[in-house]
NUVEXNU-541803 format. One line per 4 residues: their letters; for each residue y, z, x of N, C-alpha, C. Coordinates in Angstrom, 2 decimals, padded with zeros to 5 digits. Each point is the difference from the previous one (the first is absolute). Layout:
N
a> Y:Z:X:Y:Z:X:Y:Z:X | ... $
//
This chain:
268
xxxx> -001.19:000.00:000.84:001.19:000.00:-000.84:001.25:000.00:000.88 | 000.91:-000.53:-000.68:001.29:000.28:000.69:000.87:001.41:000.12 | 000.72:000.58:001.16:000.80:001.03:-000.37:001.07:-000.29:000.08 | 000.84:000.89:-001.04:001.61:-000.42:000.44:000.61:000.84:001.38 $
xxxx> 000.30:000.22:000.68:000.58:000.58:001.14:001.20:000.83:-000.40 | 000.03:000.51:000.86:000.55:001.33:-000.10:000.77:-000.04:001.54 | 001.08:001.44:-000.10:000.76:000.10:001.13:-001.11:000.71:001.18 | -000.81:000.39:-000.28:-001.63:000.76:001.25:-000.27:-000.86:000.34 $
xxxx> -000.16:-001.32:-000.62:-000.95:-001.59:000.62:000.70:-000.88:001.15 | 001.40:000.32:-000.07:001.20:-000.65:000.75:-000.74:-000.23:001.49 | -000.20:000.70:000.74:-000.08:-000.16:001.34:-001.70:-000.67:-000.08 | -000.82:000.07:-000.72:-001.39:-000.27:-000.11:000.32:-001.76:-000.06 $
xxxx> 000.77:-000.52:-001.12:000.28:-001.21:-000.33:000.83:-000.82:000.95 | 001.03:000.59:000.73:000.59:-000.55:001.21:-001.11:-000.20:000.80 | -000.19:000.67:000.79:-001.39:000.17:000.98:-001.16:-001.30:-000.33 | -000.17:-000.29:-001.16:-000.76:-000.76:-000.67:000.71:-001.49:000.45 $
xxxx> 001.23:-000.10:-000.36:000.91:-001.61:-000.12:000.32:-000.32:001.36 | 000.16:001.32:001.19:000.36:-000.53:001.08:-000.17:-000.68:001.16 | -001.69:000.08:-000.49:-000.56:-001.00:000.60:000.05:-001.14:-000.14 | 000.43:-000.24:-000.59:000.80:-001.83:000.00:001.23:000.78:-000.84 $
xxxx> 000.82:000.27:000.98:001.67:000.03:-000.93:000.72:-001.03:-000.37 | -000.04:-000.94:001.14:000.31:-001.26:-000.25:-000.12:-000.54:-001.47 | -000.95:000.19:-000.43:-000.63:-000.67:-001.25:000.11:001.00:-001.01 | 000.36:000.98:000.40:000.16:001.29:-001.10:001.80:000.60:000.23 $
xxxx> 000.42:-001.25:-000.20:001.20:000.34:000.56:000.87:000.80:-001.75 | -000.63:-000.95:-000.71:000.86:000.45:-001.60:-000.53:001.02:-000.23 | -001.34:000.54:-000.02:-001.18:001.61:-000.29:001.12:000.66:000.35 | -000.12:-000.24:001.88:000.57:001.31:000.47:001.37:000.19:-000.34 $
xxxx> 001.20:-001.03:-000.32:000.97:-000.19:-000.03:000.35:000.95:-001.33 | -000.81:000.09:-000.98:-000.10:000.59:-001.45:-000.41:000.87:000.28 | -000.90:000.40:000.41:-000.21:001.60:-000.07:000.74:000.77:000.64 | 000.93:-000.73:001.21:000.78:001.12:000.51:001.12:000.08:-000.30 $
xxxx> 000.78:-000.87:-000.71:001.26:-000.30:-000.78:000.07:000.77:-001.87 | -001.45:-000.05:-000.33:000.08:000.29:-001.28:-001.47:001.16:-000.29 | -000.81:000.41:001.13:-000.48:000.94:-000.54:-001.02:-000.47:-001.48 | -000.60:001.18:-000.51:-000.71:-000.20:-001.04:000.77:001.05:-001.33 $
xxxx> 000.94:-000.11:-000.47:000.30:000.05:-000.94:001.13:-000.69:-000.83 | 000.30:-001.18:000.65:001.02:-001.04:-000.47:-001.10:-000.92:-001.11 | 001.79:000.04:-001.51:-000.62:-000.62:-001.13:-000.33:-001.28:000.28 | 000.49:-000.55:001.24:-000.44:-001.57:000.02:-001.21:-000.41:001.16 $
xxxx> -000.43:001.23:000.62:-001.68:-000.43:000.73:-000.74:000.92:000.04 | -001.33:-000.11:000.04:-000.91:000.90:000.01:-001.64:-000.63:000.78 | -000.22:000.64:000.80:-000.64:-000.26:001.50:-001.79:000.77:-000.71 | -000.73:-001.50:000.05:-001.73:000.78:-000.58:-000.88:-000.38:001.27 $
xxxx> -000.63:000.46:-000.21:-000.85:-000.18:001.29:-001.70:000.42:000.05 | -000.95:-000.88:000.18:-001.62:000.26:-000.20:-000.36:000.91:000.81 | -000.82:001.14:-000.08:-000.36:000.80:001.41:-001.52:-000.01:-000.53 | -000.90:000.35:001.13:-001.48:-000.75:-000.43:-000.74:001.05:001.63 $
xxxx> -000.68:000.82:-000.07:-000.48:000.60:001.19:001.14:000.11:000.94 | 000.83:000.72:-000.59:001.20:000.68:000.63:000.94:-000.93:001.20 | -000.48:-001.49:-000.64:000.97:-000.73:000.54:000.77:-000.93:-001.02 | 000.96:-000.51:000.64:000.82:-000.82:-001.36:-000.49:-001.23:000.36 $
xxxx> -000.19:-000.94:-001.45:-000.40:-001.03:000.12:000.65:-000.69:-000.24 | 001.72:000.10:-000.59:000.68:-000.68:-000.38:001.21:000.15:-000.62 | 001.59:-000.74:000.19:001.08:000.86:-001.10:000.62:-001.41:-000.83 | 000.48:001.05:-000.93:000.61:-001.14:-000.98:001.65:000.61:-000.19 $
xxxx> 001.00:-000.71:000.27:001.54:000.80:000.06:000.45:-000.70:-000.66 | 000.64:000.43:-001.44:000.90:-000.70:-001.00:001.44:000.57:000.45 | 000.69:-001.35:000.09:001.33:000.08:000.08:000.46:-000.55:-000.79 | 000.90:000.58:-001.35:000.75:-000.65:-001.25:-001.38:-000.95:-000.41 $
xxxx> 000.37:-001.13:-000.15:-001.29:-000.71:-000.51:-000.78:-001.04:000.74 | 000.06:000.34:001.60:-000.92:-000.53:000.48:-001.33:001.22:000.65 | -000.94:-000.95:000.66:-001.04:000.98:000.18:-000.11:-000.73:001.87 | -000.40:001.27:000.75:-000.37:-000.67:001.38:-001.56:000.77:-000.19 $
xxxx> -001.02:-000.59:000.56:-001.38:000.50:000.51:-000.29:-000.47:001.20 | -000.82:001.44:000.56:-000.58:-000.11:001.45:-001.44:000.78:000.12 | -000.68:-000.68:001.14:-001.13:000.38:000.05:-000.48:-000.04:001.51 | -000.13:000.70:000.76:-000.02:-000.39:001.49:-001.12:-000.74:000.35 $
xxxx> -000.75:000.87:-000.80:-002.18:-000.92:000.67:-000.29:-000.98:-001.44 | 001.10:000.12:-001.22:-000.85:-001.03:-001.03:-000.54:000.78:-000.36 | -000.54:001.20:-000.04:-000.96:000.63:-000.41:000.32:000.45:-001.53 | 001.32:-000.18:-000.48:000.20:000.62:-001.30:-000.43:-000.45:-001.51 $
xxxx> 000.03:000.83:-000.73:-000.75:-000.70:-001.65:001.16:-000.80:-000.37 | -000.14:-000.68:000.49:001.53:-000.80:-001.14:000.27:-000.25:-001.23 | -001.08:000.27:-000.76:000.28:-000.35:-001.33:000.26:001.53:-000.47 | 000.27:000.61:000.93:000.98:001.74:-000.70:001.45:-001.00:-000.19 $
xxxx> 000.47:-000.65:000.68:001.55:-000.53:-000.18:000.32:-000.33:-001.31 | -001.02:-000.21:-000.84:000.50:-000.50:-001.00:000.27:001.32:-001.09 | -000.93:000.97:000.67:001.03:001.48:-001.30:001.53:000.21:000.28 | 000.42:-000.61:001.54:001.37:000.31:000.31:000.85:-000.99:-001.10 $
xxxx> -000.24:-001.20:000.01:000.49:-001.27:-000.52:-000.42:000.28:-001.69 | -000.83:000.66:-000.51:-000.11:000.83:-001.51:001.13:001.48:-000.30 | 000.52:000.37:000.84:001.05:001.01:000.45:001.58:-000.49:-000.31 | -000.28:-001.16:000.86:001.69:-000.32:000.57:000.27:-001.44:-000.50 $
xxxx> 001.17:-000.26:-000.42:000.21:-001.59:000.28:000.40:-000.86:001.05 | -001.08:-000.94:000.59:000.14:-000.09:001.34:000.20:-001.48:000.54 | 000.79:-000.51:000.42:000.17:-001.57:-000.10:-000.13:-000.51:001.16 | -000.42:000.91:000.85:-000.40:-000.75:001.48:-000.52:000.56:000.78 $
xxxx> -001.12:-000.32:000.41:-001.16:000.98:000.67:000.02:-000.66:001.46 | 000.36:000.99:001.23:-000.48:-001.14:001.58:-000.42:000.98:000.70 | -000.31:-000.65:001.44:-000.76:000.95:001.29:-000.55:-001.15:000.66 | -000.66:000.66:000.98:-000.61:-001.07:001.29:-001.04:-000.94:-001.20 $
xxxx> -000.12:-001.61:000.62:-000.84:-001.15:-000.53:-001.16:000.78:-000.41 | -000.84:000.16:001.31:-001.12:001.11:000.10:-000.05:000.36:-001.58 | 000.62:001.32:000.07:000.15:001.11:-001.07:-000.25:-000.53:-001.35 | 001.19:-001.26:-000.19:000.25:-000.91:-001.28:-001.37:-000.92:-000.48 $
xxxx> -000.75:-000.62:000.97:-000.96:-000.25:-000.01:-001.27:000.54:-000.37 | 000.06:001.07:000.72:-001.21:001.26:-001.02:000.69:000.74:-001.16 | 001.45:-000.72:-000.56:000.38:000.78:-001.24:000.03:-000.72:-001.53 | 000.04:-001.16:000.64:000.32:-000.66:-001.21:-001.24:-000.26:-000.52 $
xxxx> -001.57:-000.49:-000.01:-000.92:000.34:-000.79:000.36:000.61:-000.86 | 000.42:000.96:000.41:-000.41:001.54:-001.03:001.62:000.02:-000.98 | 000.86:-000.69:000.33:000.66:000.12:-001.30:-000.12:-000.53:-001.21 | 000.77:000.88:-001.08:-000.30:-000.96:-001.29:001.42:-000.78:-000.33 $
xxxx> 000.00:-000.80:-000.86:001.01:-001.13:-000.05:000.14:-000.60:000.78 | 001.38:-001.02:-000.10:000.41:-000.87:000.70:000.75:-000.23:000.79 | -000.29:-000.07:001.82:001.32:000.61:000.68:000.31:-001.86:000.52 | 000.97:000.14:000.90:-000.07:-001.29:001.23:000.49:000.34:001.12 $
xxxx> -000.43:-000.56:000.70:-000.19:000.27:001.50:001.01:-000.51:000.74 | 000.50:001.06:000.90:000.58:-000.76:001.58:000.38:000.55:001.42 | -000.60:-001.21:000.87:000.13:000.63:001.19:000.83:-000.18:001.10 | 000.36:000.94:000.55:001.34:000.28:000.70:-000.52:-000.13:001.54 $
xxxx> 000.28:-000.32:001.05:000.36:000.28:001.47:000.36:001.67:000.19 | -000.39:000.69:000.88:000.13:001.05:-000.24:-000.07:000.51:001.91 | 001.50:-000.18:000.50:000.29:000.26:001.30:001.05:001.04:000.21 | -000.05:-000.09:001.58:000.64:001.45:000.56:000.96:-000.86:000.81 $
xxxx> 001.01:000.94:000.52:001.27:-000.45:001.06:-000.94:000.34:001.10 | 000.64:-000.72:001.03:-000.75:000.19:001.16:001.32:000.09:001.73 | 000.87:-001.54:-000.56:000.55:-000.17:001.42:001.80:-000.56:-000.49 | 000.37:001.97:000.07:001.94:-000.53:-000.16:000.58:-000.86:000.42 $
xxxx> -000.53:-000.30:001.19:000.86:-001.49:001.15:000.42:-000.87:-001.46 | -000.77:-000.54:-000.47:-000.23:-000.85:-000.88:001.48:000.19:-001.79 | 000.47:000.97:000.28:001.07:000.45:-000.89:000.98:-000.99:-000.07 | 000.81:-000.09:-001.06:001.09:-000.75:000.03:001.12:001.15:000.50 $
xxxx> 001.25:-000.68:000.61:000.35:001.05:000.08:000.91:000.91:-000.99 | 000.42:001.44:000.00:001.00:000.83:-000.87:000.98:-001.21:-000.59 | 000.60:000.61:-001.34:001.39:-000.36:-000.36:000.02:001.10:-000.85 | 001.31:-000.16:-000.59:000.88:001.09:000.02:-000.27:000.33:-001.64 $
xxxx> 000.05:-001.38:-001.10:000.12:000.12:-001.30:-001.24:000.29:-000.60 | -000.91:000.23:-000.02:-001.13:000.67:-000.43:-000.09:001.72:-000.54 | 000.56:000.37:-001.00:-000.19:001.03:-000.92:-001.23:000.54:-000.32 | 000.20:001.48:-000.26:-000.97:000.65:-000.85:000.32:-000.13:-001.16 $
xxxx> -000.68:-000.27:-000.95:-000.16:-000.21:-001.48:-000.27:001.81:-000.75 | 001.58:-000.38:-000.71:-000.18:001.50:-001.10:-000.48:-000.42:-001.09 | -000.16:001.36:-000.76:-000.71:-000.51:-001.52:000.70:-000.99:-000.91 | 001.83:000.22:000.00:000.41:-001.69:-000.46:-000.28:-000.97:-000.13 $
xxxx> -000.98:-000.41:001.19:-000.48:-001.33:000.92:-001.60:000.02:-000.64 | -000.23:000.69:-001.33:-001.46:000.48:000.20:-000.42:-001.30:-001.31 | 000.78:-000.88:-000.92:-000.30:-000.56:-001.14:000.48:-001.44:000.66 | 000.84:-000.28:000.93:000.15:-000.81:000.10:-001.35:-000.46:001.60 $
xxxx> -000.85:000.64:000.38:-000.66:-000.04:000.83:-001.71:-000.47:-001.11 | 000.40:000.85:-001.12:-001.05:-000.15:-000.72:-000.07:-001.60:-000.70 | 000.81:-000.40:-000.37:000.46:-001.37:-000.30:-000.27:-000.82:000.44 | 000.32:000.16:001.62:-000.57:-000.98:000.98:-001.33:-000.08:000.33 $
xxxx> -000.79:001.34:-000.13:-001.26:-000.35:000.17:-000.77:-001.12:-000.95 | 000.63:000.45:-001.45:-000.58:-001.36:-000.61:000.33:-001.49:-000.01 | 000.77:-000.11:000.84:000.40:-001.09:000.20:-000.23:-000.73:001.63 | -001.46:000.87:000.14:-000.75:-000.72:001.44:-001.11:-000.04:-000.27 $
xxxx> -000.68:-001.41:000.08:-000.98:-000.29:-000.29:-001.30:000.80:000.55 | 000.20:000.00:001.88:-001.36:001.07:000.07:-000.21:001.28:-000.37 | 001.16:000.35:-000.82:-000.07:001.75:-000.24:-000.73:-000.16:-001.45 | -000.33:-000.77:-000.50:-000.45:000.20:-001.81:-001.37:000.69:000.43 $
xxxx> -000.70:-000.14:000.80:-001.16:000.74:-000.30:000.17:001.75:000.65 | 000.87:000.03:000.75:000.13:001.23:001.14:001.00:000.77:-001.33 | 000.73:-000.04:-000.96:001.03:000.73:-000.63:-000.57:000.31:-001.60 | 000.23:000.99:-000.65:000.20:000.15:-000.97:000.79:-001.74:-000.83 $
xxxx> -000.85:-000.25:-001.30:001.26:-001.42:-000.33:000.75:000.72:-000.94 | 000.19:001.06:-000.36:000.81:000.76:-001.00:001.28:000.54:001.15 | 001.43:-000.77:-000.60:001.05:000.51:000.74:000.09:001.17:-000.24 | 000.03:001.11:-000.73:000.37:001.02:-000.10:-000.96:001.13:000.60 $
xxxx> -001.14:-000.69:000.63:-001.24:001.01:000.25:000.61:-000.40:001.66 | 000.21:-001.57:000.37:000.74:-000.13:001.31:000.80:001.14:000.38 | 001.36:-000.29:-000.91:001.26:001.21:000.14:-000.31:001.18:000.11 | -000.73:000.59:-000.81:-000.81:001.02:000.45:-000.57:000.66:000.78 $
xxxx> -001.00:-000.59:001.15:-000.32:-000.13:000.89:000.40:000.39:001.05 | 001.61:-001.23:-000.25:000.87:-000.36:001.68:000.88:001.29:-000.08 | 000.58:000.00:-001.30:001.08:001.42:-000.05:-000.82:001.40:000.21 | -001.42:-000.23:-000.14:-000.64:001.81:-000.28:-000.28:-000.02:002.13 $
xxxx> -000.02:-001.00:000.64:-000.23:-000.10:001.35:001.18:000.30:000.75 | 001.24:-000.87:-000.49:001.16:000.09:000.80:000.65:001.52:-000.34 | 000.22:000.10:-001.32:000.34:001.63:000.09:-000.71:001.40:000.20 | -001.51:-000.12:000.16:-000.65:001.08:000.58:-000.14:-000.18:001.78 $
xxxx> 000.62:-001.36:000.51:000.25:000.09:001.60:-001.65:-000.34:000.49 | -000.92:-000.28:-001.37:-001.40:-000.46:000.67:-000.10:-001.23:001.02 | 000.80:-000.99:-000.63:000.39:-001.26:001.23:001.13:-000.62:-000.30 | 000.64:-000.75:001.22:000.87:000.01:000.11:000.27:-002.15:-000.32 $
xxxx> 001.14:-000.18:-001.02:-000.31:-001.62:000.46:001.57:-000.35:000.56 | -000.09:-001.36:000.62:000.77:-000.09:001.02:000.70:-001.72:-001.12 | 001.20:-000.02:000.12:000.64:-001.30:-000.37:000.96:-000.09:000.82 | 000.18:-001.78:-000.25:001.13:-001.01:000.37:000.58:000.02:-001.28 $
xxxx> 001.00:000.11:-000.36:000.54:-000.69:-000.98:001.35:-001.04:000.31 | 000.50:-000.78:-000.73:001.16:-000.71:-000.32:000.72:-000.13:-001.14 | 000.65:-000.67:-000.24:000.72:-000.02:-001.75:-001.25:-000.20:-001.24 | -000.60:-000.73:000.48:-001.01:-000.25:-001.17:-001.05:000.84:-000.23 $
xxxx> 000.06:000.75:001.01:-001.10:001.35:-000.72:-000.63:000.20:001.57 | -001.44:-000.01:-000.20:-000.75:000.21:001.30:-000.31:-001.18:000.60 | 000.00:000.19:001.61:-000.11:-001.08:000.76:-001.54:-000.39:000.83 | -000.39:002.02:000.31:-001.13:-000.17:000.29:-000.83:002.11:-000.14 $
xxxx> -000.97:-000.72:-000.16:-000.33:001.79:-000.36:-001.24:000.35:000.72 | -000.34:001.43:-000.02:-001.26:000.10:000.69:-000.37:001.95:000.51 | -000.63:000.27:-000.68:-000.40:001.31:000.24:-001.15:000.46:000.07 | 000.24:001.55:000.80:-000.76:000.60:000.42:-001.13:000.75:-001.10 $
xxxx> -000.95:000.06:-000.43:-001.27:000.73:-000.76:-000.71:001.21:000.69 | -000.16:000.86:-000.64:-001.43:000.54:000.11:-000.52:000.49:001.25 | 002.25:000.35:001.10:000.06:000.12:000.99:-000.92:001.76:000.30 | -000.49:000.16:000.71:-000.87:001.30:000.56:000.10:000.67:001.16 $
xxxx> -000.74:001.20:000.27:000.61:000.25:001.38:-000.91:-000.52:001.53 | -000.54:-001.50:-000.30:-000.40:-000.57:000.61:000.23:-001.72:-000.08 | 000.48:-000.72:-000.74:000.62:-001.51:-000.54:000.55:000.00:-001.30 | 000.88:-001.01:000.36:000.49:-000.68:-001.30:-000.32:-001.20:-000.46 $
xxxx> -000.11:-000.43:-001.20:-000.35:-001.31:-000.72:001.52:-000.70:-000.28 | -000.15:-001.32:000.33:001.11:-000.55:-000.35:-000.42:-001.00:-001.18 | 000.99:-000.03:-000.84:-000.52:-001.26:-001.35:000.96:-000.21:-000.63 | 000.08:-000.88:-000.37:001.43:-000.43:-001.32:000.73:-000.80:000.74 $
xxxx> -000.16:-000.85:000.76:000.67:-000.74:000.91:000.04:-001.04:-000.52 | 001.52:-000.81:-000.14:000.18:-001.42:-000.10:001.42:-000.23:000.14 | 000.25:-000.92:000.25:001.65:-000.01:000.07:000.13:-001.63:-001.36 | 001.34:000.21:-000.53:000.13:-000.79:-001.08:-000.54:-001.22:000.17 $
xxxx> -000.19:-000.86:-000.91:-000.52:-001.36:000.87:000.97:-001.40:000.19 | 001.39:000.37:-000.55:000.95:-000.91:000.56:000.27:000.46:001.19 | -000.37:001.16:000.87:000.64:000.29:001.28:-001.18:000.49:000.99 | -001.26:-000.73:-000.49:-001.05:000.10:001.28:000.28:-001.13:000.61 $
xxxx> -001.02:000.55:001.46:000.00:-000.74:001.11:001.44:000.18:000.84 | 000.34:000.80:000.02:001.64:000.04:000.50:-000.39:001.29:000.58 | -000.87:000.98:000.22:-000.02:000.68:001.05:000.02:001.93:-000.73 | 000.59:-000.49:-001.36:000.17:001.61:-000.98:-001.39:000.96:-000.18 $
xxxx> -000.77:-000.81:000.01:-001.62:001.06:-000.14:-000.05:000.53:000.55 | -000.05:-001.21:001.88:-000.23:000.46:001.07:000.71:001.62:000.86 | 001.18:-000.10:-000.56:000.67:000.96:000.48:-000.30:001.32:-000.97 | -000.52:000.03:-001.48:000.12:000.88:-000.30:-001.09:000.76:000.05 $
xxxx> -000.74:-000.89:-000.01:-001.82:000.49:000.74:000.09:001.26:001.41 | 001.00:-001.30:000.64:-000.43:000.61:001.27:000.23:001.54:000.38 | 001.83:000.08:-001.30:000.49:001.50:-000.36:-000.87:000.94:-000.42 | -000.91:-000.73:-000.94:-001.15:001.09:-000.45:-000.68:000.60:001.12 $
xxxx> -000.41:-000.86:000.89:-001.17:000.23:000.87:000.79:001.04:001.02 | 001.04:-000.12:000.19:000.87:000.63:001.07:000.15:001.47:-000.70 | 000.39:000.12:-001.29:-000.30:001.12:-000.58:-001.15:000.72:-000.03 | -001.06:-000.41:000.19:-001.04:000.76:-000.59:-000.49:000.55:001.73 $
xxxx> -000.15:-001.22:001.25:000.19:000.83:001.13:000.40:000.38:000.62 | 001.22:000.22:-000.34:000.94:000.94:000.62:-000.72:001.65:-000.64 | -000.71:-000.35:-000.53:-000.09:001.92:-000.42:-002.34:-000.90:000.11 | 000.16:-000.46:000.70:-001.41:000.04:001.05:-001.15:000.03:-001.25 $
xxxx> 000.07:-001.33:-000.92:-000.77:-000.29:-001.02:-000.54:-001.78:-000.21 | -001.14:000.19:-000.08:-000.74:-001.52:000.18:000.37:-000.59:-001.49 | 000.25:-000.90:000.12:000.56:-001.29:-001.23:-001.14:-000.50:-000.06 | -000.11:-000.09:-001.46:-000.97:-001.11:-000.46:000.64:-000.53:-001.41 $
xxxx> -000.96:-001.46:-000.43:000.98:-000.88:-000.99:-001.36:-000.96:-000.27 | 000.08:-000.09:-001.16:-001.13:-001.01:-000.32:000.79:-001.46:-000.77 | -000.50:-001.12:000.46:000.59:-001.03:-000.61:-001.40:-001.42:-000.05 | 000.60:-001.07:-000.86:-000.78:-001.13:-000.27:001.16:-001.04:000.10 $
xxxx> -001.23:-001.42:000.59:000.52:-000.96:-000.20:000.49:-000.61:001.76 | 000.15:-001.37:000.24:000.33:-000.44:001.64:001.34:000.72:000.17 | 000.81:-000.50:-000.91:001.75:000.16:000.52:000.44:001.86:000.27 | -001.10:000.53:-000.83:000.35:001.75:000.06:-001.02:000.24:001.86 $
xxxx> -001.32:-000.33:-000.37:-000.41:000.23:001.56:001.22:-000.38:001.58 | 000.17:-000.85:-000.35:001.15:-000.74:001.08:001.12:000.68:000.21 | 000.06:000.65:-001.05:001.76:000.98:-000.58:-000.64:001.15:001.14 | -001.18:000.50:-000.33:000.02:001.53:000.06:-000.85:000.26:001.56 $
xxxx> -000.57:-001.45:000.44:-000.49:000.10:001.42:000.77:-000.30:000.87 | 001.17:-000.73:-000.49:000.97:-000.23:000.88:001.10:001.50:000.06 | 000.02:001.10:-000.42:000.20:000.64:000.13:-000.63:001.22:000.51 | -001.21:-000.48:000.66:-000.63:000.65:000.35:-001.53:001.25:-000.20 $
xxxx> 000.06:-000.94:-001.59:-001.24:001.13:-000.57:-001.11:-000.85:000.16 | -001.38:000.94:-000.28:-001.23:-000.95:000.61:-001.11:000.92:-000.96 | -000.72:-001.27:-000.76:-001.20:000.48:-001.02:-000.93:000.72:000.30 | 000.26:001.07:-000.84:-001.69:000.97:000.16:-000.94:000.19:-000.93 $
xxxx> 000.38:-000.97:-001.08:-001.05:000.01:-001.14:000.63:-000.53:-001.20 | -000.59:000.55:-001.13:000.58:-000.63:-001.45:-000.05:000.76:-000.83 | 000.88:000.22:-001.00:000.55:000.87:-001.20:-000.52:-000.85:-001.04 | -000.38:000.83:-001.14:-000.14:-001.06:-001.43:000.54:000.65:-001.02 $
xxxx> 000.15:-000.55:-001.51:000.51:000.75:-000.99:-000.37:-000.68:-001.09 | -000.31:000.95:-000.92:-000.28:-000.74:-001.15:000.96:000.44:-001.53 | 000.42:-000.92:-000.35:000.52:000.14:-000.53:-000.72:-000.36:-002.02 | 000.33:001.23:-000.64:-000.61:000.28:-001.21:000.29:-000.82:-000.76 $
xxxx> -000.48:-000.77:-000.64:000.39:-000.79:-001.52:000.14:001.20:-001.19 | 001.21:000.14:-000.94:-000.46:000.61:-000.79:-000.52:-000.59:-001.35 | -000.37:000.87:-001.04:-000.81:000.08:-001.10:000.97:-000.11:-000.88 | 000.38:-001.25:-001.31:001.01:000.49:-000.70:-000.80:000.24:-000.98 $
//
């Protein structure tokens, strides 16, 4: 059976993810930012001969699962997903692969590139106009996500569950997002996730698309990355597609595997 976790399990469940932190970068990022008694996640986990076989971490209405050896019942996931309303389930290929059998309904699939920073040389360099984004900045950030094509499967498609989201992140200081702007709104965006006291995730990256290729990503990327090691934290960023690989190796990151997600059809 599944348990729900508790504030005693904390250091048992870290201990568990850190062996690949890298890949447990959102687990750990949530449990140490939000603990187990926040109305919007709640952390279950299989234990089976006094070892864990597996966790399931709802955040608002997505779900992450992990399993280090595979060894877990997966078809417990689906009392979580009878619990909660949940519109997007991800974790390592691996994981997704021994999970989806066992769900019921109808999800769809996708898979992400799923790399680490490796070599700063490779940075564009500083500029000056690159902002932190306050909660103001939090609806018009949400806006834009729907209006980028590779984010439809990675986002909530409900704007207000978006706004939600970006404003419940930027004003609890969980991560931080970074803009260009100009007269017409945003120029280029890109923030930090699910940052921990070992890496940060970077995601939400795109710069408008009348003003790519002109160098705005590049620089604001590189701000992220400069942020996160300056306080001595490994970057990672998952992306798809030639023109995003090219973006993100030319800046120096290099593949260590693959992310998937599935995303729920609902029932009307």
């Amino acid at each position: 059976m599944l348990i729900k976790a508790k504030e005693k399990d904390r250091s048992m469940l870290l201990d568990y993810c850190k062996s690949e932190s890298i890949f447990n970068i959102f687990i750990i990022g949530d449990i140490e930012n939000f603990g187990f008694s926040s109305p919007y996640q709640d952390v279950y986990y299989q234990m089976d001969k006094d070892q864990i076989r597996g966790i399931g971490l709802r955040y608002h209405n997505n779900l992450i699962v992990y399993s280090k050896l595979l060894d877990m019942d997966f078809s417990l996931i689906n009392n979580i997903l009878a619990r909660h309303e949940i519109d997007l389930i991800s974790g390592k290929a691996c994981v997704i692969d021994k999970l989806y059998p066992h769900l019921r309904g109808k999800t769809s699939r996708n898979d992400l590139v799923f790399c680490k920073h490796f070599y700063m040389d490779m940075l564009s360099p500083d500029i000056d106009n690159v902002i932190v984004a306050n909660e103001n900045h939090a609806m018009d950030i949400a806006i834009s996500y729907g209006d980028i094509e590779e984010f439809k499967n990675l986002y909530s498609n409900d704007i207000k569950e978006r706004y939600k989201q970006i404003h419940t992140r930027i004003k609890s200081g969980e991560g931080k997002h970074f803009l260009m702007l100009d007269d017409l709104g945003i120029v280029s965006h890109g923030n930090i996730a699910a940052e921990n006291t070992l890496s940060g995730m970077l995601g939400g990256i795109f710069t408008r698309f009348d003003l790519r290729n002109k160098g705005y990503g590049s620089a604001l990327t590189s701000a992220l990355i400069r942020d996160l090691k300056s306080r001595d934290k490994q970057v990672a960023l998952f992306y798809k597609g030639r023109v995003q690989e090219r973006f993100f190796k030319g800046l120096g990151f290099k593949e260590i595997g693959t992310w998937s997600s599935l995303r729920r059809e609902k029932v009307e």
